[in-house]
C-alpha positions as CSV (number, residue, x, y, z in Angstrom):
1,X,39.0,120.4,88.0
2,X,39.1,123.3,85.4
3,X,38.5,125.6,87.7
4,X,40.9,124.8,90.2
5,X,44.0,124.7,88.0
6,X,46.8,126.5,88.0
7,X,46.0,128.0,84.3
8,X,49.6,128.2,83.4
9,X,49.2,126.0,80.4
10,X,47.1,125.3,77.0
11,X,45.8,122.3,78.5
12,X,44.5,123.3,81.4
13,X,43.2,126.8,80.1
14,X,41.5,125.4,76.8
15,X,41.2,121.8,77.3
16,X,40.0,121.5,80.9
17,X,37.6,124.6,80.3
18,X,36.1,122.8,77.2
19,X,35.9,119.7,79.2
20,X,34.0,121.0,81.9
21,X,31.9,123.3,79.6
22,X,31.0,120.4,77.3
23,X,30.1,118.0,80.4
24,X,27.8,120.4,81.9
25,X,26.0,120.9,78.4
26,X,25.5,116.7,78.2
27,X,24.7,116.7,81.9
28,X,22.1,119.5,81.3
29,X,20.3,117.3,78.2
30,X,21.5,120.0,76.4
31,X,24.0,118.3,74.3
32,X,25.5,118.8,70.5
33,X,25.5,115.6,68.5
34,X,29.2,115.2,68.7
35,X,29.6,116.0,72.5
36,X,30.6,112.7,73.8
37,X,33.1,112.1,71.0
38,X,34.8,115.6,71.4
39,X,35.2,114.5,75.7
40,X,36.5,111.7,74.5
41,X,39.0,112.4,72.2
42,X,39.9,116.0,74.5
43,X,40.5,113.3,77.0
44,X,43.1,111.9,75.0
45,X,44.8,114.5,73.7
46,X,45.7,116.3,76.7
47,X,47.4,113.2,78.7
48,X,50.9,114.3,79.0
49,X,50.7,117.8,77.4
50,X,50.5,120.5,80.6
51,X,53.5,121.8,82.6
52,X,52.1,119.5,85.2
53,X,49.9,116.3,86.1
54,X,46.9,118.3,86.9
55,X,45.4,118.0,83.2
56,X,46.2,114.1,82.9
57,X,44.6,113.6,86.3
58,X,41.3,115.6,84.8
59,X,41.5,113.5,82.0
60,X,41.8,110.3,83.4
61,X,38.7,110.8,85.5
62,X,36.9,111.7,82.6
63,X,38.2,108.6,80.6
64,X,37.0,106.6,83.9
65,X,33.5,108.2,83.5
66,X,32.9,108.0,80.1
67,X,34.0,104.2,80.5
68,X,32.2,103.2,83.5
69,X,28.7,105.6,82.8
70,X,28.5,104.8,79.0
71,X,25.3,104.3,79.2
72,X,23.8,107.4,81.5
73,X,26.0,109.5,79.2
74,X,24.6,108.0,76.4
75,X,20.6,108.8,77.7
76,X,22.0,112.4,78.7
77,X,23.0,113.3,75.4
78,X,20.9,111.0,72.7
79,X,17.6,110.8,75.4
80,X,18.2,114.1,77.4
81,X,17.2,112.7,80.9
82,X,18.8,110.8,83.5
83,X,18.1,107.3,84.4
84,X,17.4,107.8,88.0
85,X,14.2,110.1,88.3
86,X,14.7,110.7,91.6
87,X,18.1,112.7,90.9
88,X,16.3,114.7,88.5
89,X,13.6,116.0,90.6
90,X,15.8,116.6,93.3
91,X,18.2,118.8,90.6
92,X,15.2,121.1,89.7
93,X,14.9,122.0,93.3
């Protein structure tokens, strides 16, 4: 969703970008120790902040993720691998 804003706000520049930068790092196994704490706080802090809905939208989907995929994020960043090896092998295609 960061890419396809409108970039007309702080939010949606800086936070979105972060967002989506920081996600790909966990999603990668190459995640910082504080990763999932920084989404999940970014997630909060940009809920009503943008000229429009399009950050709260991003961050509610992210809130839904982090919530519902605890645990996969959890093995992405603290294990770096994914809990369905078939996805994996299929990514290094």
């Amino acid at each position: 969703m960061a890419g396809e804003s409108a970039r007309q706000c702080g939010p949606c520049i800086f936070g979105l970008g972060a967002i989506a930068e920081t996600t790909r790092r966990v999603a990668a196994g190459g995640a910082a120790s504080g990763d999932l704490d920084n989404l999940a706080r970014w997630a909060r802090q940009i809920v009503g902040r943008g000229a429009c809905h399009h950050p709260d939208g991003a961050a509610g989907l992210l809130q839904g993720a982090l919530s519902v995929f605890a645990a996969e994020f959890h093995l992405h960043q603290h294990d770096r691998r994914c809990s369905q090896p078939t996805y994996a092998a299929r990514r290094l295609r």
